[in-house]
C-alpha positions as CSV (number, residue, x, y, z in Angstrom):
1,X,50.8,85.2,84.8
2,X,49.3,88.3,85.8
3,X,50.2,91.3,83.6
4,X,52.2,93.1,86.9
5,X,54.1,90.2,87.0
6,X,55.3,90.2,83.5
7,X,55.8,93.9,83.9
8,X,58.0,93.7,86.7
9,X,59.6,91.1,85.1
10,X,60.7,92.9,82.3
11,X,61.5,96.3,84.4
12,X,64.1,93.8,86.6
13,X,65.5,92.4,83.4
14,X,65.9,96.0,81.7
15,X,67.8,96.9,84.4
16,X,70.2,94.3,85.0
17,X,70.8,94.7,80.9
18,X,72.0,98.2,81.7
19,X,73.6,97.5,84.6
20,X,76.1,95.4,83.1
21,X,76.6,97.5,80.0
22,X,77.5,100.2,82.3
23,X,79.8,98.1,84.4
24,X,81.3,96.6,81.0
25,X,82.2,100.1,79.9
26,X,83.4,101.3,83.0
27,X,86.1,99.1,84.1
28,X,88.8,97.8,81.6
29,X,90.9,96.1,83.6
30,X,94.3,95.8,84.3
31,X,96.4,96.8,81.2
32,X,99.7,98.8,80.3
33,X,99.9,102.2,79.4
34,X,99.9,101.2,75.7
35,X,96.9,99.4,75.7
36,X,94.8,102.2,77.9
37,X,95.6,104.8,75.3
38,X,94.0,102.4,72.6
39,X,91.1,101.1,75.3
40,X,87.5,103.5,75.8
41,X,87.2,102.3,79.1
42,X,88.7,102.8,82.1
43,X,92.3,101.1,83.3
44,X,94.1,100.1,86.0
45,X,97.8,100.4,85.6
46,X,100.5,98.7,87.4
47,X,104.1,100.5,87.9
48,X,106.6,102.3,89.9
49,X,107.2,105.7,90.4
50,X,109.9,107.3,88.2
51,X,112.1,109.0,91.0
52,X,114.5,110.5,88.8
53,X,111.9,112.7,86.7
54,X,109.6,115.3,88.1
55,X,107.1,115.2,90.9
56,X,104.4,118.5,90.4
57,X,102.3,119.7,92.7
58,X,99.5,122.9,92.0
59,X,97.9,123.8,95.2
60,X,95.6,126.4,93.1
61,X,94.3,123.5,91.0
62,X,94.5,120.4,93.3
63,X,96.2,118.7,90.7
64,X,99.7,116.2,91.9
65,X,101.4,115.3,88.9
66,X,104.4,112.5,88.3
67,X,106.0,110.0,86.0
68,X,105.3,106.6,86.0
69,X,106.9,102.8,84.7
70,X,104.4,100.2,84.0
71,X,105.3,96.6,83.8
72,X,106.3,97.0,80.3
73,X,108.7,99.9,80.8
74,X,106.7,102.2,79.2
75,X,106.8,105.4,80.9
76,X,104.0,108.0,81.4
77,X,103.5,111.4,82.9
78,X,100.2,110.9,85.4
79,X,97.8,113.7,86.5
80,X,95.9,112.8,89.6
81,X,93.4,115.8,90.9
82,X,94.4,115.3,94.6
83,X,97.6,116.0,96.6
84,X,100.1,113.0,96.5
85,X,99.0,110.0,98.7
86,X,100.7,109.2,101.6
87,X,103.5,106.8,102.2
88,X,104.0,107.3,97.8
89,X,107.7,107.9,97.9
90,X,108.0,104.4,100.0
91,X,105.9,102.9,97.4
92,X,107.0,99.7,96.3
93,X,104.0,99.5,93.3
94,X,101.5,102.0,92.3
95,X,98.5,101.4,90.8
96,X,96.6,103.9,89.1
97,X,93.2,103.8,87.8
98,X,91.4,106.1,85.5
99,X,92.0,106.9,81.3
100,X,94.8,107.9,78.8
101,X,94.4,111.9,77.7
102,X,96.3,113.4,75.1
103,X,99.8,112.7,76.3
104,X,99.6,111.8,79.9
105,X,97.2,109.2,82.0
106,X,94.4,110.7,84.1
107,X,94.3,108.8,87.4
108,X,91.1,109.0,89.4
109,X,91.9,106.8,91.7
110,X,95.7,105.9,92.8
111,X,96.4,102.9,95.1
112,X,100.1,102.7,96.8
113,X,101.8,99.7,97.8
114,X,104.1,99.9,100.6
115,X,106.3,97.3,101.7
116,X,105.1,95.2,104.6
117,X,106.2,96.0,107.9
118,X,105.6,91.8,108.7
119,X,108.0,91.0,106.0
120,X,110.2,93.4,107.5
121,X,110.3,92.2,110.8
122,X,110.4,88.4,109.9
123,X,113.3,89.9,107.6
124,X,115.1,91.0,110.5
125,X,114.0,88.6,112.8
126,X,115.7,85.9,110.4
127,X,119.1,88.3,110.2
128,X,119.3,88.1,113.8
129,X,119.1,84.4,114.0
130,X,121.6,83.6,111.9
């Protein structure tokens, strides 16, 4: 083999070693509140929105802040550094992603699921039949 070859070779191989130490480190999975405060990486979290505790909004630092239930019960105060998401308070499951901090979870990112308007509408649609 020609010594570019091997060179290149190596150079590709470097990089797909650091690629996937990077990724490795970066995404943790799905886990509960409990086990993201004990985890280094990153975590998705799966949970409903408290209604009954408060919802906190700074407009001077961009920051929407809220209480969350995982799927163990646990409950957690969430920071999120962007106004609240539309359609949250018809949420029927959050998901938050991001890192445990002192005594609340840091979302970066924060996916809502709202109920389907399908299922909805088949819903009704099978209420009328009857």
């Amino acid at each position: 083999m020609k010594l570019k070859t091997i060179i290149g070779l190596v150079v590709m191989a470097g990089f797909a070693g650091l690629l996937f130490l990077n990724f490795g480190n970066q995404v943790g999975g799905y886990m509960s509140f409990d086990q993201a405060a004990s985890s280094d990486a990153k975590a998705h979290v799966v949970g409903t929105w408290v209604e009954d505790m408060p919802t906190e909004y700074d407009r001077s630092a961009n920051v929407f802040t809220f209480h969350m239930r995982d799927q163990n019960g646990n409950i957690q105060r969430v920071r999120y550094a962007n106004p609240k998401p539309a359609n949250f308070e018809d949420a029927t499951e959050i998901v938050v992603e991001g890192y445990a901090q002192d005594e609340a979870f840091v979302a970066n990112h924060i996916l809502v699921k709202c109920p389907s308007k399908y299922n909805e509408t088949k819903g009704l649609q099978q209420t009328a039949s009857r």
